[in-house]
Biopython code that builds the backbone (N, CA, C, O; Angstrom):
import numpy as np
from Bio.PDB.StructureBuilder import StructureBuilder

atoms = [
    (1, "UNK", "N", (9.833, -10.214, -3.377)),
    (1, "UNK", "CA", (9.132, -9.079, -2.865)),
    (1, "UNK", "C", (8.037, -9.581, -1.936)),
    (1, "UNK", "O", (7.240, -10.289, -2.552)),
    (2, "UNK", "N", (7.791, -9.458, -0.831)),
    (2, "UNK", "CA", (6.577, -9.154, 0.312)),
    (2, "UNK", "C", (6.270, -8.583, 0.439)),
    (2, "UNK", "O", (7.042, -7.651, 0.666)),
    (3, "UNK", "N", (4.745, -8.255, 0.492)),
    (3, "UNK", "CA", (4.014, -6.920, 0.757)),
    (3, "UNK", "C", (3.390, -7.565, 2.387)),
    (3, "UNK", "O", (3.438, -8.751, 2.711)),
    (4, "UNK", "N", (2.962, -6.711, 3.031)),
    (4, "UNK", "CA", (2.244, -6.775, 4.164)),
    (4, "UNK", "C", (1.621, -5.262, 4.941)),
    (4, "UNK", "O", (2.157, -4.156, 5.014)),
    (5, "UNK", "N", (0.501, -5.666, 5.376)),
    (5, "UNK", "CA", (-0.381, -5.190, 6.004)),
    (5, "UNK", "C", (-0.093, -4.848, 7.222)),
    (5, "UNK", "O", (0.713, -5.335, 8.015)),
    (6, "UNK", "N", (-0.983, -3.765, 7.332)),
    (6, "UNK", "CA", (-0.297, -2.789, 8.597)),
    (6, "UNK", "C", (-1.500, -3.799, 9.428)),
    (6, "UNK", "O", (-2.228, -4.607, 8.851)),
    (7, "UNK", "N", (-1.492, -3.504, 11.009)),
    (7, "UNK", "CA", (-2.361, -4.511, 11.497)),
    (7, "UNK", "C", (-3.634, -3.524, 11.439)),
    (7, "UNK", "O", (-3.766, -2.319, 11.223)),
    (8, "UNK", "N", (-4.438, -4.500, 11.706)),
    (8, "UNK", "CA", (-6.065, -3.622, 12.247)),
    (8, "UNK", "C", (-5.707, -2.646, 13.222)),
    (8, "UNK", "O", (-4.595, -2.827, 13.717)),
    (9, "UNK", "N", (-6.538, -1.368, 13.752)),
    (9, "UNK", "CA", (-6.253, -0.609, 14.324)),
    (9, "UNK", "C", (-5.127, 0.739, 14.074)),
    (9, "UNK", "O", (-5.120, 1.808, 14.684)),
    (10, "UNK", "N", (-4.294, 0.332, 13.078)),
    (10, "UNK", "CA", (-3.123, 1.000, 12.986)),
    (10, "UNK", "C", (-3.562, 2.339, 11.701)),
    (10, "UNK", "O", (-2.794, 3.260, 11.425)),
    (11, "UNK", "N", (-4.320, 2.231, 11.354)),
    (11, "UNK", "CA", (-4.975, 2.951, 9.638)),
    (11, "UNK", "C", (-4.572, 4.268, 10.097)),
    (11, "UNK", "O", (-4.982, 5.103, 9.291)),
    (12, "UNK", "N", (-3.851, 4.871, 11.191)),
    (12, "UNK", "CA", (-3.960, 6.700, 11.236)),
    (12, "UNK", "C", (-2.986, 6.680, 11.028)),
    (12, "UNK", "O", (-2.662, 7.799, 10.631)),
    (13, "UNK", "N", (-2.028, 5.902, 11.045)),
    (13, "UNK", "CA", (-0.524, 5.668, 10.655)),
    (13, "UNK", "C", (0.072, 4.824, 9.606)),
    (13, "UNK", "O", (1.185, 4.299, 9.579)),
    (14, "UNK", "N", (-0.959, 4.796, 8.684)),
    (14, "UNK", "CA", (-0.830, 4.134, 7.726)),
    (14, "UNK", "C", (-1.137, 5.133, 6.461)),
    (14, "UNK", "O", (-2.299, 5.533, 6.387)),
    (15, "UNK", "N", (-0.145, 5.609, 5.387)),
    (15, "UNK", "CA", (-0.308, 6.454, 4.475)),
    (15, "UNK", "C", (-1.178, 6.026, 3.304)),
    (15, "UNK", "O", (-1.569, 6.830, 2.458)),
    (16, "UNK", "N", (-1.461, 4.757, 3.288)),
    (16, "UNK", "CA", (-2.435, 4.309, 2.072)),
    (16, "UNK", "C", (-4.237, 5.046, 2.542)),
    (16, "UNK", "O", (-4.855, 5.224, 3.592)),
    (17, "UNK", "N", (-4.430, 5.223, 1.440)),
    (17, "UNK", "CA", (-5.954, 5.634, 1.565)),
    (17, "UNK", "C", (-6.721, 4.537, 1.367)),
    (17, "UNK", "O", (-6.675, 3.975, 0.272)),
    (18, "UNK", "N", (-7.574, 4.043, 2.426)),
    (18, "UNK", "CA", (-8.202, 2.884, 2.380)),
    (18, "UNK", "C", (-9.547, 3.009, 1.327)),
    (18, "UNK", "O", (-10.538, 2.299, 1.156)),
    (19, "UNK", "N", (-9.320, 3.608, 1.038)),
    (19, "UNK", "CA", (-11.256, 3.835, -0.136)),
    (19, "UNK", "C", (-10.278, 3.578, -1.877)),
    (19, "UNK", "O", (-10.681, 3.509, -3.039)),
    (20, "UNK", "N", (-9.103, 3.513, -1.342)),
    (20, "UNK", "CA", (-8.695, 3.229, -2.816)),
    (20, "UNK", "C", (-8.201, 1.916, -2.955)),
    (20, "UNK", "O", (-7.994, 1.441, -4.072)),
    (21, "UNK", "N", (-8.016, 1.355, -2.023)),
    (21, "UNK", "CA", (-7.496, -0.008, -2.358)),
    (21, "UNK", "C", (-8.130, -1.360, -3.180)),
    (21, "UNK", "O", (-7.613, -2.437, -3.476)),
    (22, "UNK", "N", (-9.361, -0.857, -3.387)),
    (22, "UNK", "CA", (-10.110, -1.099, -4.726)),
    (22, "UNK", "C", (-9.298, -1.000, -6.116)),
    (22, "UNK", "O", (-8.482, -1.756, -6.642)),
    (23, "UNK", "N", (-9.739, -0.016, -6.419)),
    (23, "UNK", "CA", (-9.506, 1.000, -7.105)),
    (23, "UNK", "C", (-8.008, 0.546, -7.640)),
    (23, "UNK", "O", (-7.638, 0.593, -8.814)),
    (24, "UNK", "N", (-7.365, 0.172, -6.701)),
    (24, "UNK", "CA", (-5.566, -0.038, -7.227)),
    (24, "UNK", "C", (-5.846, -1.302, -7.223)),
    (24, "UNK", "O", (-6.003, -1.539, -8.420)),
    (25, "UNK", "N", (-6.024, -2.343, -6.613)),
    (25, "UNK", "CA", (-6.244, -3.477, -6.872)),
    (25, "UNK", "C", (-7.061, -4.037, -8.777)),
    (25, "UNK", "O", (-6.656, -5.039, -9.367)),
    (26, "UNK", "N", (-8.038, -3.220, -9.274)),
    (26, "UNK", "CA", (-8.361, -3.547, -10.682)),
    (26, "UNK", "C", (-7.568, -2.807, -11.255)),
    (26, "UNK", "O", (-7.897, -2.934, -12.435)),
    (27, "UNK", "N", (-6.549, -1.957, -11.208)),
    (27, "UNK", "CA", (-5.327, -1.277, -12.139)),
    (27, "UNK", "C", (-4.374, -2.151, -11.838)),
    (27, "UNK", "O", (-3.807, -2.308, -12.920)),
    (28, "UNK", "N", (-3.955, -2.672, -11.230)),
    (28, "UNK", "CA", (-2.801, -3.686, -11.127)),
    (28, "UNK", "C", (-3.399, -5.248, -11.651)),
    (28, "UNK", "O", (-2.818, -6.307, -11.889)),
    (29, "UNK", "N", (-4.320, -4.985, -11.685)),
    (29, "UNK", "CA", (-4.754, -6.609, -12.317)),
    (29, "UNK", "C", (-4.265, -7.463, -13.260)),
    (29, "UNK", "O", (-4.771, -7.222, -14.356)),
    (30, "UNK", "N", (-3.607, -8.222, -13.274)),
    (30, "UNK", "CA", (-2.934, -9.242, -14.307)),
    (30, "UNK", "C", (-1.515, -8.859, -14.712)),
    (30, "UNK", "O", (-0.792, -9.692, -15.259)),
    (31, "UNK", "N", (-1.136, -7.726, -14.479)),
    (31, "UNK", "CA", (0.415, -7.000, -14.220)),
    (31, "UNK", "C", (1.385, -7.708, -12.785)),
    (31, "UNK", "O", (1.209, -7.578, -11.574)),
    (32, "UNK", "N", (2.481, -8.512, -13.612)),
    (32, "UNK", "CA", (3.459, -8.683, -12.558)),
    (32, "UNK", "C", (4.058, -7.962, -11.748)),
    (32, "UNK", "O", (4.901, -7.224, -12.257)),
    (33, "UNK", "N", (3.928, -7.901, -10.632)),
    (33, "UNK", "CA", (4.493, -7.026, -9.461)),
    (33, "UNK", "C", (5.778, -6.907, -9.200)),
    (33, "UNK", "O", (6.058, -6.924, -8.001)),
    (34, "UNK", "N", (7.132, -6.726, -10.361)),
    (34, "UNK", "CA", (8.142, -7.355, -9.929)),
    (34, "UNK", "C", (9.338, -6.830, -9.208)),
    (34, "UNK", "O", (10.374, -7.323, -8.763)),
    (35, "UNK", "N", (8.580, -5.147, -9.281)),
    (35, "UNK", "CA", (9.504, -4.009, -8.520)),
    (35, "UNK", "C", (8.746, -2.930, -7.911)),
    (35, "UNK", "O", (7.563, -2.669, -8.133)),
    (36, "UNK", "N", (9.475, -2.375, -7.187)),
    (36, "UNK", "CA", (8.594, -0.905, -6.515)),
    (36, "UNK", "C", (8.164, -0.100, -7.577)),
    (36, "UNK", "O", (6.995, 0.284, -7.629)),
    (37, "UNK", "N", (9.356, 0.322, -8.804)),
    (37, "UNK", "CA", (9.100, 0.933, -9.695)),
    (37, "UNK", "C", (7.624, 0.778, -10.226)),
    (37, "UNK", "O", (6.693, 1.580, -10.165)),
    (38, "UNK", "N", (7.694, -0.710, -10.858)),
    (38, "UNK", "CA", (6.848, -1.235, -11.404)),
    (38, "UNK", "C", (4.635, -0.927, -10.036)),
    (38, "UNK", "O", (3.532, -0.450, -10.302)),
    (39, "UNK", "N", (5.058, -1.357, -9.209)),
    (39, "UNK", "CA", (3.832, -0.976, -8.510)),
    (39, "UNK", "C", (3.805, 0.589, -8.417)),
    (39, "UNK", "O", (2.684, 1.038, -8.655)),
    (40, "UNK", "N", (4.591, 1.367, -8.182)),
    (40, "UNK", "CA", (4.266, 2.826, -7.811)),
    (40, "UNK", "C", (3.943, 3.120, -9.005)),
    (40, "UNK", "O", (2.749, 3.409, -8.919)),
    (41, "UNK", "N", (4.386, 3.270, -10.496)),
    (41, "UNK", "CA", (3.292, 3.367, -11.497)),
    (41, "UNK", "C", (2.129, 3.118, -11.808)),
    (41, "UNK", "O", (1.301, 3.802, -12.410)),
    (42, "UNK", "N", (2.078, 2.129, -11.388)),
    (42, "UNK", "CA", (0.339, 1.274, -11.190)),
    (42, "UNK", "C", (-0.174, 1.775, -10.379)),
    (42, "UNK", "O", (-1.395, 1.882, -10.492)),
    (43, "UNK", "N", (0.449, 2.292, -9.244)),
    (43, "UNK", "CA", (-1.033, 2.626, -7.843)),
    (43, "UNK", "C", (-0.890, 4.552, -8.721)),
    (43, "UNK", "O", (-1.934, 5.188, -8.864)),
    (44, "UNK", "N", (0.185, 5.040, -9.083)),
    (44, "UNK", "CA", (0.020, 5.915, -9.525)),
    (44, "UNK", "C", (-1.146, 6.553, -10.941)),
    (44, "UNK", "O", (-1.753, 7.619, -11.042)),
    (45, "UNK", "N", (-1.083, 5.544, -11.710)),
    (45, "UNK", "CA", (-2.201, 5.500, -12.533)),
    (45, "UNK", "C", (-3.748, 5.118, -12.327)),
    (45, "UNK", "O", (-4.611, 4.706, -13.102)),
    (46, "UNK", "N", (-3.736, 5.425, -10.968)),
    (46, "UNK", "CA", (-5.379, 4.851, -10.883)),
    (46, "UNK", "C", (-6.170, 5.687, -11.009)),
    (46, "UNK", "O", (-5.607, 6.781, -11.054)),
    (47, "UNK", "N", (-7.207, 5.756, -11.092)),
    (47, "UNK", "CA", (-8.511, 6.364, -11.448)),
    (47, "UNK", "C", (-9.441, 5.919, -10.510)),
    (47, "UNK", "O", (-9.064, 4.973, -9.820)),
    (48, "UNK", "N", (-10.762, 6.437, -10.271)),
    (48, "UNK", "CA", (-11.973, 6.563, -9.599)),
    (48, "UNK", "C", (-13.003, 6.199, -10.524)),
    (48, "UNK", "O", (-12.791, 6.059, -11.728)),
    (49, "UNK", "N", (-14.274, 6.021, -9.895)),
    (49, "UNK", "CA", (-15.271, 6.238, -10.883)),
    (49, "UNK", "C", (-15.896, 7.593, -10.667)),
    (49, "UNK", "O", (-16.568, 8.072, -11.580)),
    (50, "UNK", "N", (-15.715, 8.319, -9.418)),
    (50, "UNK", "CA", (-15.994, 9.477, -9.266)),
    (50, "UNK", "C", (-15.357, 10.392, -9.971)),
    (50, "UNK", "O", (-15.745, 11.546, -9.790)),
    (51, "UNK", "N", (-13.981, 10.128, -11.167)),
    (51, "UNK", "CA", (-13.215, 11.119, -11.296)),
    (51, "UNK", "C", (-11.775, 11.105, -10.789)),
    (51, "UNK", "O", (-10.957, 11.307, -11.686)),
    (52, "UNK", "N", (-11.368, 10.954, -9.819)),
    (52, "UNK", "CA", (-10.131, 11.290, -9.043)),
    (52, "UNK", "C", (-9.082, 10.413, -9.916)),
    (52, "UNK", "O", (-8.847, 9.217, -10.087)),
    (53, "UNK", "N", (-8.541, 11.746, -10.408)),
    (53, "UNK", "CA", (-7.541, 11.553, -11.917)),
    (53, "UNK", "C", (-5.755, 11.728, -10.981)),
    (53, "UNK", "O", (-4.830, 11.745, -11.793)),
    (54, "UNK", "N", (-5.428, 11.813, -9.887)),
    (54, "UNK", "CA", (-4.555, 12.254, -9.490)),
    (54, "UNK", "C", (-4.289, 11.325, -7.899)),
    (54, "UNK", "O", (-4.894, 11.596, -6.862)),
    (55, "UNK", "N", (-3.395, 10.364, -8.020)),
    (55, "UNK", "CA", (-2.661, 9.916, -6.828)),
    (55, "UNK", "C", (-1.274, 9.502, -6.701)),
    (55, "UNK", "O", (-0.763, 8.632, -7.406)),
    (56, "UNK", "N", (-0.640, 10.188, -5.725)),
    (56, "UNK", "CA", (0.621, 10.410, -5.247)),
    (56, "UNK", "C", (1.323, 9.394, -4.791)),
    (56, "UNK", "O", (0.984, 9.024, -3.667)),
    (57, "UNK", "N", (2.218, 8.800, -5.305)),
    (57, "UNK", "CA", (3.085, 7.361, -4.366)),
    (57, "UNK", "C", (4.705, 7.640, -4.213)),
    (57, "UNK", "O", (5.422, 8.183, -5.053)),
    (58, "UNK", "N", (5.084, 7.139, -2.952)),
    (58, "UNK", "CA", (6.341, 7.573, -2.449)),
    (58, "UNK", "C", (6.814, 6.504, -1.821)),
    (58, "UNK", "O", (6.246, 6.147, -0.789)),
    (59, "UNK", "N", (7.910, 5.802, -2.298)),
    (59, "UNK", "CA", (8.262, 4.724, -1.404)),
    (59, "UNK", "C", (8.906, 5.135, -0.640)),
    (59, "UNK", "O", (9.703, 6.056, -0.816)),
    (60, "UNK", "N", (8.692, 4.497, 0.464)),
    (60, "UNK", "CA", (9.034, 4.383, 1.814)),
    (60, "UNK", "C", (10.276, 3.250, 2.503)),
    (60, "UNK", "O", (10.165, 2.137, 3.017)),
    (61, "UNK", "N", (11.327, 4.038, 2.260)),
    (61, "UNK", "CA", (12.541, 2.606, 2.315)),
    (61, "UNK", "C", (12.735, 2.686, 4.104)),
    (61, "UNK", "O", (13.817, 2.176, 4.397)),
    (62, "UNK", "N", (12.152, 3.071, 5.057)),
    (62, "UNK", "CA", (12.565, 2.794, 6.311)),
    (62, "UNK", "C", (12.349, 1.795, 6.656)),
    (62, "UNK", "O", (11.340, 1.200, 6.276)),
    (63, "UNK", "N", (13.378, 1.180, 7.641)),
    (63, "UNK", "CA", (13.607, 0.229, 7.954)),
    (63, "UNK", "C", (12.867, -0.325, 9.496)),
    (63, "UNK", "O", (13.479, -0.009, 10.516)),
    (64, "UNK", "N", (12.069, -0.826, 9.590)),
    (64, "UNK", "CA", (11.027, -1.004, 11.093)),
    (64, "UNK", "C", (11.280, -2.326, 11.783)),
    (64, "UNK", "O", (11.040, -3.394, 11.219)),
    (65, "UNK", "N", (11.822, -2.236, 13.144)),
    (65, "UNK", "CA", (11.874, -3.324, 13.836)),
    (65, "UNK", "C", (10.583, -4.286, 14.160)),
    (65, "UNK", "O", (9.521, -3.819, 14.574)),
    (66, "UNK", "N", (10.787, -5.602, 13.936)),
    (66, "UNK", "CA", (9.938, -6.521, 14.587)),
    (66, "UNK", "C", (9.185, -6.319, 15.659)),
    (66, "UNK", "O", (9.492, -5.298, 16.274)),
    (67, "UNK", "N", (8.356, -6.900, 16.074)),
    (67, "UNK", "CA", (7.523, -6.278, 17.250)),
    (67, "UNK", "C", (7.701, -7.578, 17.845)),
    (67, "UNK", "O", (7.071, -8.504, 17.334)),
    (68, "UNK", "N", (8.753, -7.912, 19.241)),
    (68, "UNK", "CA", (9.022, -9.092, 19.945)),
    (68, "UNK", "C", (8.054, -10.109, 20.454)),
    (68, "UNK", "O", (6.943, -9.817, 20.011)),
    (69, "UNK", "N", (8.012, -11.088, 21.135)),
    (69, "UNK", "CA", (7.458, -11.963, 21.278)),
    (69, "UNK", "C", (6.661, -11.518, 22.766)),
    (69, "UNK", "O", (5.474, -11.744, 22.999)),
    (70, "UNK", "N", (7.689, -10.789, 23.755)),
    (70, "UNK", "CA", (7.919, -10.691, 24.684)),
    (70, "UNK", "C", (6.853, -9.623, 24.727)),
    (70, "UNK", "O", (5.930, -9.849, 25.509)),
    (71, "UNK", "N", (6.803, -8.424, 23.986)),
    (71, "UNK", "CA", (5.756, -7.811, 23.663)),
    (71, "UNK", "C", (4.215, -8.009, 23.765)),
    (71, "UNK", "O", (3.331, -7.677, 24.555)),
    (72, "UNK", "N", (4.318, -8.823, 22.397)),
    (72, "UNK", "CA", (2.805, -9.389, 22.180)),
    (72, "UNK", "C", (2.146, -10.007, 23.048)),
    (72, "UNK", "O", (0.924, -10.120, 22.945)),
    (73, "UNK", "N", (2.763, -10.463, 23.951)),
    (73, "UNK", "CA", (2.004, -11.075, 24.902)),
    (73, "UNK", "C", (1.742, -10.387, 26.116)),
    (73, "UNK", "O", (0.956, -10.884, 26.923)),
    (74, "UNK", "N", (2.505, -8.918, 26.425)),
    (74, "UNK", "CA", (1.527, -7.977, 27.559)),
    (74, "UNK", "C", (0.198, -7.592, 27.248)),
    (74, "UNK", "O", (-0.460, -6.936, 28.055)),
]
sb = StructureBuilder()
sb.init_structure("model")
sb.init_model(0)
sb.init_chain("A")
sb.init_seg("    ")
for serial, (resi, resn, name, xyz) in enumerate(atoms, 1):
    if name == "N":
        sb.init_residue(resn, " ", resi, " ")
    sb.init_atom(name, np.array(xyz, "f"), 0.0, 1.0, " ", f" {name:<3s}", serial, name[0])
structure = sb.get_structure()
């Protein structure tokens, strides 16, 4: 399994809520990551300290082309 990061700049098109990635990061703590199943329960069970008893996870199986070489460099 690989996880990766959307680049800098990209966050309006990115469905994760960035104020939680805390937040899911100490609920997944010391839990092996060894399936989607397995993480979408975990980011699903998180909690706040404000309260926020309720977050939604949906995997996302699309498939996204590479961004070329030929690209990156215009």
């Amino acid at each position: 399994m690989r996880i990766c990061h959307y680049p800098s700049g990209a966050s309006k098109w990115n469905p994760v809520e960035h104020r939680l990635f805390s937040f899911i990061s100490k609920n997944w703590e010391g839990n092996p990551l060894r399936s989607y199943d397995v993480m979408l329960s975990l980011i699903a069970g998180t909690t706040t300290t404000a309260g926020l008893l309720l977050v939604q996870t949906i995997l996302n199986e699309k498939e996204y082309q590479k961004e070329s070489k030929s690209l990156m460099t215009k």
